[in-house]
C-alpha positions as CSV (number, residue, x, y, z in Angstrom):
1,X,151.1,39.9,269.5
2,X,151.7,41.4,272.8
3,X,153.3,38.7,274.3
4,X,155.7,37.7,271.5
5,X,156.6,41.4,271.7
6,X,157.8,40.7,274.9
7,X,159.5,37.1,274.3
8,X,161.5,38.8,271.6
9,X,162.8,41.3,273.8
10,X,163.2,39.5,276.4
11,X,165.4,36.6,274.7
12,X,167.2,39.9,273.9
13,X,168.1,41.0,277.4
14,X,165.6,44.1,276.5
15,X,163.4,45.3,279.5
16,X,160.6,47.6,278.0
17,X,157.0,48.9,280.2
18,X,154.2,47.3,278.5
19,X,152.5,51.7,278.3
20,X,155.6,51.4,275.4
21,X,154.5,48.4,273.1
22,X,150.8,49.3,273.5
23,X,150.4,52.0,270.8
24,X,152.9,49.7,268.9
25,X,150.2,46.7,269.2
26,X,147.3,49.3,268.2
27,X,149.3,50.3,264.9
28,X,150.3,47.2,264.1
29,X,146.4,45.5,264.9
30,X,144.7,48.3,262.6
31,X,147.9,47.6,260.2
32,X,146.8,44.0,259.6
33,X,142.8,45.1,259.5
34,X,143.5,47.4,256.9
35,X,145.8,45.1,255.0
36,X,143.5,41.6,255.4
37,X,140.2,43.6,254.0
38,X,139.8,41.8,250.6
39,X,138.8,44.2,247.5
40,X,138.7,47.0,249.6
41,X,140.0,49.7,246.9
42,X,137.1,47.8,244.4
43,X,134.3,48.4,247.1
44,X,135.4,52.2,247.3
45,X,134.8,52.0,243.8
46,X,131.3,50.2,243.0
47,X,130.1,52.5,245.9
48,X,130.8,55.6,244.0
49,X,129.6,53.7,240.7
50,X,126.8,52.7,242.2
51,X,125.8,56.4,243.6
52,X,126.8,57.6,240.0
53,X,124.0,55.5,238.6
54,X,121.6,56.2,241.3
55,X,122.1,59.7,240.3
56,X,121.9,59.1,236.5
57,X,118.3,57.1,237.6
58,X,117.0,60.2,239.3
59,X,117.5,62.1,236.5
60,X,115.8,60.5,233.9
């Protein structure tokens, strides 16, 4: 990611400190974790379901 970054800007005649694009690679890294996790609102979900029941069990 880093170095296409850097090949962009450079075929652009743009000079920028690699301390710059750092926290740009960081965001964009946790960006692409966050977006590539499959189901992750449905696992949110069965966990709560599934404490719900274990609550519902404990009851009884």
């Amino acid at each position: 990611m880093t170095e296409s970054i850097y090949s962009h800007l450079k075929k652009r005649g743009v000079v920028v400190p690699e301390h710059y694009i750092q926290p740009l690679k960081a965001q964009w890294d946790a960006h692409q974790i966050l977006n590539n996790s499959p189901n992750l609102n449905n696992y949110t979900e069965f966990n709560l379901s599934a404490k719900h029941l274990t609550e519902e069990l404990d009851h009884e």
